[in-house]
C-alpha positions in Angstrom: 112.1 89.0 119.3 112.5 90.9 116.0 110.1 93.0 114.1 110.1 90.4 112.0 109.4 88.0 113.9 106.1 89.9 115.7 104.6 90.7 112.5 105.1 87.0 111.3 103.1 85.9 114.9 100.6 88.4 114.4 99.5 87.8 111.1 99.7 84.0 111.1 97.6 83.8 114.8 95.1 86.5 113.3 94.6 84.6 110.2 94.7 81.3 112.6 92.0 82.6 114.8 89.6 83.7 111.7 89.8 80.5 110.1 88.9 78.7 113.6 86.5 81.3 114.3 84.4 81.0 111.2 84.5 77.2 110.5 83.6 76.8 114.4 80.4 79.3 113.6 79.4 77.3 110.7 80.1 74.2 112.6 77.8 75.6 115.4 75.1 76.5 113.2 75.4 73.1 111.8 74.6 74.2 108.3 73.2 71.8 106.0 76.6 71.2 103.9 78.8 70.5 106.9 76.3 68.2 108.4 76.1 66.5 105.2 79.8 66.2 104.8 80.7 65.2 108.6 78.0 62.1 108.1 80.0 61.5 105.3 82.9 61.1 107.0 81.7 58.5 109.6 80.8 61.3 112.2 77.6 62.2 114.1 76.4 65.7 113.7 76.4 66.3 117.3 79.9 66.4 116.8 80.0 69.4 114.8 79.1 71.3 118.2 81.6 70.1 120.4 84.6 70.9 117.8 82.9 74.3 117.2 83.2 74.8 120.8 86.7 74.1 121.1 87.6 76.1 118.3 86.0 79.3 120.1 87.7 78.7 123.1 91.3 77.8 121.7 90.9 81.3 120.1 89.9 82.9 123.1 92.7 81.4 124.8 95.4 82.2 122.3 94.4 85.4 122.0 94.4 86.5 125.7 97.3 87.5 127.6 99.5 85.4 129.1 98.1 82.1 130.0 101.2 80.2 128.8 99.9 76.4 129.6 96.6 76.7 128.4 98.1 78.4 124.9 100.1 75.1 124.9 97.0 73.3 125.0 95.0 75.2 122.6 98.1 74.9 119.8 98.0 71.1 120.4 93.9 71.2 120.2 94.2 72.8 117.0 97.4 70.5 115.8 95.0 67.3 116.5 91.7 68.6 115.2 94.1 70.2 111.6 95.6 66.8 111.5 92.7 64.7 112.6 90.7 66.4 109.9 93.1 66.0 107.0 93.4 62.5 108.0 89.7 61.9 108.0 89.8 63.5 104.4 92.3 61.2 103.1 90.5 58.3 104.2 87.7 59.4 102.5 89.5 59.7 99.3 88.4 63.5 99.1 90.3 65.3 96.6 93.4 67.3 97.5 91.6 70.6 97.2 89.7 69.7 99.9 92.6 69.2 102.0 94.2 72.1 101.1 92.6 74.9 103.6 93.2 72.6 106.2 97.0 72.3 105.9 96.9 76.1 105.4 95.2 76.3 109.1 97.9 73.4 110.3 101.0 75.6 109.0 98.8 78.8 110.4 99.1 76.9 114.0 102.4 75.8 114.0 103.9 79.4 112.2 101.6 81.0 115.6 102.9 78.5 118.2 106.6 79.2 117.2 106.8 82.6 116.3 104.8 83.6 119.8 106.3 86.1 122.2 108.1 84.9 125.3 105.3 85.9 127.5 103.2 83.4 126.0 105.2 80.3 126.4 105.2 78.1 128.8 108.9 79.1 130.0 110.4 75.7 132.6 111.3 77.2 135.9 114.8 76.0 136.9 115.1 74.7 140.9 
């Protein structure tokens, strides 16, 4: 792995895990706004929770050392609740600017996935 390279993972899975980190605290304080918006979108509140939740621990996991399956799940957790969440915005007709810090966290995940260090992939063991 380059300099490069590191410096690219670094920055994209530190900028990754601040924008997870404070949408998952507003989402756990369930604010008034993002209440107000996820009911808009067809969800219950109590929702709001359990995606803050994840968040924290997909952070947590990506972050730590090692743990190259569960890193593999956290990216895809993140993949499916970026995506999920632009869809959802879509179908709500929401304007693009809306959409547009989520496909920053989206190419944020998948810049952090592929860019990551050998240690933290989930490397196939040949028999």
């Amino acid at each position: 792995m380059t300099k490069t390279q590191k410096i690219i993972y670094w920055v994209a899975t530190l900028w990754l895990a601040l924008g997870m980190v404070s949408t998952a605290v507003v989402q756990l304080l369930q604010m008034e706004e993002e209440t107000a918006y996820m009911l808009k979108l067809g969800y219950p509140a109590y929702v709001l929770t359990l995606v803050g939740i994840w968040k924290i621990l997909g952070v947590i996991t990506i972050l730590a050392p090692r743990l190259p399956l569960l890193k593999e799940w956290a990216y895809a957790g993140f993949f499916f609740l970026t995506t999920g969440a632009i869809f959802s915005h879509i179908a709500a007709g929401d304007a693009f600017t809306t959409i547009l810090p989520l496909l920053l966290l989206l190419a944020l995940t998948v810049l952090s996935w592929y860019f990551r260090p050998l240690q933290r992939k989930l490397v196939p063991v040949h028999a």
